[in-house]
C-alpha positions in Angstrom: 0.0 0.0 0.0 1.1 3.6 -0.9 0.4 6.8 -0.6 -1.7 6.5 -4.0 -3.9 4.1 -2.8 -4.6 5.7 0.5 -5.5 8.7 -1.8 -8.1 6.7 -3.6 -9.7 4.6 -0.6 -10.7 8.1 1.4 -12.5 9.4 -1.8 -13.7 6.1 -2.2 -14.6 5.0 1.6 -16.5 8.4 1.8 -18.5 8.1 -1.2 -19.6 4.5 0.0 -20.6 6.0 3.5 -22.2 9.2 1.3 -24.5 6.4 -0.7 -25.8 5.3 2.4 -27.7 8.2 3.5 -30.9 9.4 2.3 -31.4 13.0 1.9 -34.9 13.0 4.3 -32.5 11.1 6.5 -30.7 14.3 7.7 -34.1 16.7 7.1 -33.1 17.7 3.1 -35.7 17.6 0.7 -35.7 14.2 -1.4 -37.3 15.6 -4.8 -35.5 15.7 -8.0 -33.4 13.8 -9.8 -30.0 12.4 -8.7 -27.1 10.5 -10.2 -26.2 8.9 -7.7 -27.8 7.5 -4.4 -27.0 9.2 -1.2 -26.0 12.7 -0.8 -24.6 15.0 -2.8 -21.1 16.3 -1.7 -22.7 19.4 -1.6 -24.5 18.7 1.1 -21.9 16.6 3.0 -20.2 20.0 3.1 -22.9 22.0 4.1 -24.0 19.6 6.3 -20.5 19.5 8.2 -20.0 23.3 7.9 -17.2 23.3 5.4 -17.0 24.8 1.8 -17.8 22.5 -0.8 -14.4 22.6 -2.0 -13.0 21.8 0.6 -14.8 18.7 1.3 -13.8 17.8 -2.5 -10.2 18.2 -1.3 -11.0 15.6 1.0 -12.6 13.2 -1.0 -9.8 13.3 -3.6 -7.1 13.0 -0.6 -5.3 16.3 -0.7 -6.9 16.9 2.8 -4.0 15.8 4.4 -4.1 18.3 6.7 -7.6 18.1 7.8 -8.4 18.7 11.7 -10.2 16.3 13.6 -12.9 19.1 14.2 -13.6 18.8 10.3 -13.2 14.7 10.5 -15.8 14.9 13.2 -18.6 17.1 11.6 -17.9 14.3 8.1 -18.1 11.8 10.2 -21.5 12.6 12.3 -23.2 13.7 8.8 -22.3 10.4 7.2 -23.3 9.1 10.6 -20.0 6.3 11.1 -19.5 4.1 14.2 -16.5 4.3 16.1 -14.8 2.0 14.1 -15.4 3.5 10.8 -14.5 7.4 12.8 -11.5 5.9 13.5 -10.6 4.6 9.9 -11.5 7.7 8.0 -9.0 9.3 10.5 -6.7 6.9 9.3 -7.1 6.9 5.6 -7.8 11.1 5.6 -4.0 11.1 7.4 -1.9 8.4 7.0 1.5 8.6 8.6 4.4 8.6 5.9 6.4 5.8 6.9 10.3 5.3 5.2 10.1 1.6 3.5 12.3 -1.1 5.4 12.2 -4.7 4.3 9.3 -6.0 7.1 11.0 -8.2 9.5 9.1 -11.9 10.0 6.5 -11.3 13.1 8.2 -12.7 15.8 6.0 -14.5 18.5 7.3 -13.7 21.6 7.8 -17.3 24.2 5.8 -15.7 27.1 2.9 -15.8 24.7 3.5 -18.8 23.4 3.3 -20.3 26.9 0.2 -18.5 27.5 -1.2 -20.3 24.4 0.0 -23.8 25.7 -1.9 -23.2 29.2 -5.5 -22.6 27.6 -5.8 -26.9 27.3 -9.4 -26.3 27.2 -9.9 -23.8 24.7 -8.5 -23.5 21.1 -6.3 -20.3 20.9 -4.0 -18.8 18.0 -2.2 -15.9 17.5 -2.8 -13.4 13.9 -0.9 -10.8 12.8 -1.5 -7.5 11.3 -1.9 -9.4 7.5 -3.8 -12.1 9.4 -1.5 -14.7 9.2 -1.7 -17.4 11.5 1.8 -17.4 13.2 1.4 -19.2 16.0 -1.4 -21.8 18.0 -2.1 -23.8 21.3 -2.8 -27.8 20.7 -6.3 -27.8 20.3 -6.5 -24.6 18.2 -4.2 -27.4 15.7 -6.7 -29.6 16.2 -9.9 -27.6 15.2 -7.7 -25.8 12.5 -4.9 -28.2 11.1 -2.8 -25.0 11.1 0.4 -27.9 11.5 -0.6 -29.8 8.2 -0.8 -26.2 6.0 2.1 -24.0 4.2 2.7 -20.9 5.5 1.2 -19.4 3.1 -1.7 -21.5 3.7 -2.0 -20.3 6.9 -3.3 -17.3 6.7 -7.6 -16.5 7.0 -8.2 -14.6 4.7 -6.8 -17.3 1.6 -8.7 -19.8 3.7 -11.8 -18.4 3.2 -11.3 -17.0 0.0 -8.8 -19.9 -2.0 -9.8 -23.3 0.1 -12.3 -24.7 -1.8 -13.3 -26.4 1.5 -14.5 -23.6 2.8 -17.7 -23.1 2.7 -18.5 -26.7 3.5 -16.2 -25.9 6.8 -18.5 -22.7 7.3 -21.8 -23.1 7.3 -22.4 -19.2 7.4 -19.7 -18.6 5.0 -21.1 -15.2 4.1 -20.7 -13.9 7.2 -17.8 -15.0 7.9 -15.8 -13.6 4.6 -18.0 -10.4 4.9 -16.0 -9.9 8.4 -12.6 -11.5 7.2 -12.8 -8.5 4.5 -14.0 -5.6 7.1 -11.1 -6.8 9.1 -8.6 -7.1 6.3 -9.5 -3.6 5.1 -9.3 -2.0 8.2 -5.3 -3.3 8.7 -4.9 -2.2 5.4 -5.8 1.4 6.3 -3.3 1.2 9.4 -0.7 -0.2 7.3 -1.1 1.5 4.4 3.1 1.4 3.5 2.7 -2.9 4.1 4.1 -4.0 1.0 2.8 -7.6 1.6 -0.8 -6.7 2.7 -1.0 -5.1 -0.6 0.5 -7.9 -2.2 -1.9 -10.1 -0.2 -5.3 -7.5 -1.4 -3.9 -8.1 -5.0 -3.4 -11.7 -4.8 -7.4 -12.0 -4.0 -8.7 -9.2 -5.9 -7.1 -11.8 -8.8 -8.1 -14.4 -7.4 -11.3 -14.4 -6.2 -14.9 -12.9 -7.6 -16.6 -12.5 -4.1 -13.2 -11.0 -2.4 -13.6 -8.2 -5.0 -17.4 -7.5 -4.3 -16.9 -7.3 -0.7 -13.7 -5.3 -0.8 -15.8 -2.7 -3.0 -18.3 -3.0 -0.2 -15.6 -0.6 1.7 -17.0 -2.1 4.7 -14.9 -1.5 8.1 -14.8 -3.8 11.3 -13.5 -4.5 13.8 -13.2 -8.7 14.7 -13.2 -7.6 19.0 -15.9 -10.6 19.4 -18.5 -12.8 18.2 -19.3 -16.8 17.6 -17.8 -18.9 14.6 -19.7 -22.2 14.0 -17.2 -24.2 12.1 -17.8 -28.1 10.8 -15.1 -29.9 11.5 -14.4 -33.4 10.1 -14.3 -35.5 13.3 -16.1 -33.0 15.8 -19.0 -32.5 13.7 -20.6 -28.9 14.4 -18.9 -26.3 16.7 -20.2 -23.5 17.5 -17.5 -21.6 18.9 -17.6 -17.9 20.7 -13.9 -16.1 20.7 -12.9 -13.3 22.1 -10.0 -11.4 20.7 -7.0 -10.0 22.5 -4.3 -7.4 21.2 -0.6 -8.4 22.9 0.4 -5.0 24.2 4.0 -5.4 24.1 3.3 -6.3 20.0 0.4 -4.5 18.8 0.1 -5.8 15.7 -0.2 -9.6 17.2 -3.9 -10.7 18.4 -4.6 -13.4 20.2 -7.9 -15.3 19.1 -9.3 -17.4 21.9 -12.5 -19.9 21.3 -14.5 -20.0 24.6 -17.1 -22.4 24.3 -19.5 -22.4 27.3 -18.5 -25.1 30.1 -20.9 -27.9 29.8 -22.6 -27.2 26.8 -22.2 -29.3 23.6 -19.4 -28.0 22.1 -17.1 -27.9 25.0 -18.0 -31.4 25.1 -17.0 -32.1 21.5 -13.4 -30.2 22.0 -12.5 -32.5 25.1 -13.1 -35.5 23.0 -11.4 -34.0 20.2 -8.4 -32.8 22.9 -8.3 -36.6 24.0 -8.5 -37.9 20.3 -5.4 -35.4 18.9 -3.5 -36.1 21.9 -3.8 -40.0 20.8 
């Protein structure tokens, strides 16, 4: 990613957040004809209290130095969640960043041994281009992360290039509509990641639904939620993770399945812990 494309994804992220809102929406009148759906940019800007052309600057990404005051009065208009405040921050002023050949993410052993002592609960840890770079026992045994490449092991290519996929997700959708919020919201933060871009070109290419949801511009954040995955000898888990950022390596999360005590699927893992160990 480059300065170029972080140019293009704020004109293009705020036109996608534009097309959401209906002129009655925000009390304007809805007659007449329009182009496009959503508002105008003319009344973005006179919405927010900024000239027109200055909002245009924005869009096209020579508001570089934009205050947050202005950011905030976009972002109410277009009326973003946090997460999506947060991003257009982001994209509106990304940091220039001198290119240095990215060092391999390095898991650190403390967290490894933090891994190894959740024996009830599959954990892993992803990194900022959600690669898979390291995992407890039983987070090998719901995944097979031992049996892929490393290039293999990495989510978004699951969901995208397995062809197994969407048998091993039965709400497949949802699950590649979040992988591609996430993805997209790393790629803002890292916009000078060589091999993110790499990785958003490799799918684009790739893949026909990747494209559609990346021009979705859709923004999330993957803090919590429930997976249900089918897995070969398990049968059906359904599988509620919490995420959890390392603080000494910010770009390292730790994903951690935590399947309610008792209930069928923590059932399923301890025999699936007992038949892995075997």
């Amino acid at each position: 990613m480059d300065g170029d494309w972080t140019e293009a994804e704020v004109g293009d992220f705020l036109r996608s957040r534009r097309a959401r809102i209906r002129p009655e929406e925000v009390g304007l009148p809805a007659h007449g004809r329009r182009r496009v759906p959503g508002l105008r940019r003319e009344e973005v800007a006179q919405l927010a209290g900024v000239s027109v052309d200055y909002y245009v600057r924005l869009e096209q990404g020579r508001g570089t130095r934009v205050s947050d005051a202005v950011l905030d009065a976009v972002a109410r208009v277009l009326r973003l969640d946090d997460t999506e405040h947060a991003y257009l921050r982001t994209v509106a002023r990304p940091r220039r960043q001198r290119r240095t050949p990215a060092a391999a993410p390095r898991v650190r052993p403390g967290v490894r041994l933090l891994l190894d002592g959740m024996e009830r609960n599959p954990a892993f840890v992803l990194g900022r281009r959600m690669d898979v770079l390291a995992w407890n026992a039983l987070g090998d045994a719901v995944n097979g992360f031992s049996r892929m490449t490393p290039a293999e092991r990495n989510v978004p290519r699951q969901v995208f290039l397995d062809p197994a996929a969407r048998d091993r997700h039965p709400e497949w959708a949802a699950v590649a509509a979040q992988t591609v919020a996430h993805l997209r919201l790393n790629a803002g933060r890292y916009a000078d990641d060589a091999g993110l871009c790499a990785l958003v070109g490799e799918l684009s290419l790739k893949s026909e639904d990747f494209r559609r949801l990346w021009a979705d511009h859709e923004v999330r954040e993957c803090a919590y939620g429930v997976k249900k995955v089918r897995h070969p000898v398990a049968g059906l888990l359904t599988l509620p993770y919490e995420t959890l950022t390392v603080p000494a390596d910010p770009d390292q999360t730790i994903v951690v399945y935590t399947p309610e005590p008792g209930s069928e699927t923590a059932e399923r893992l301890a025999l699936l812990g007992s038949w892995a160990a075997r």
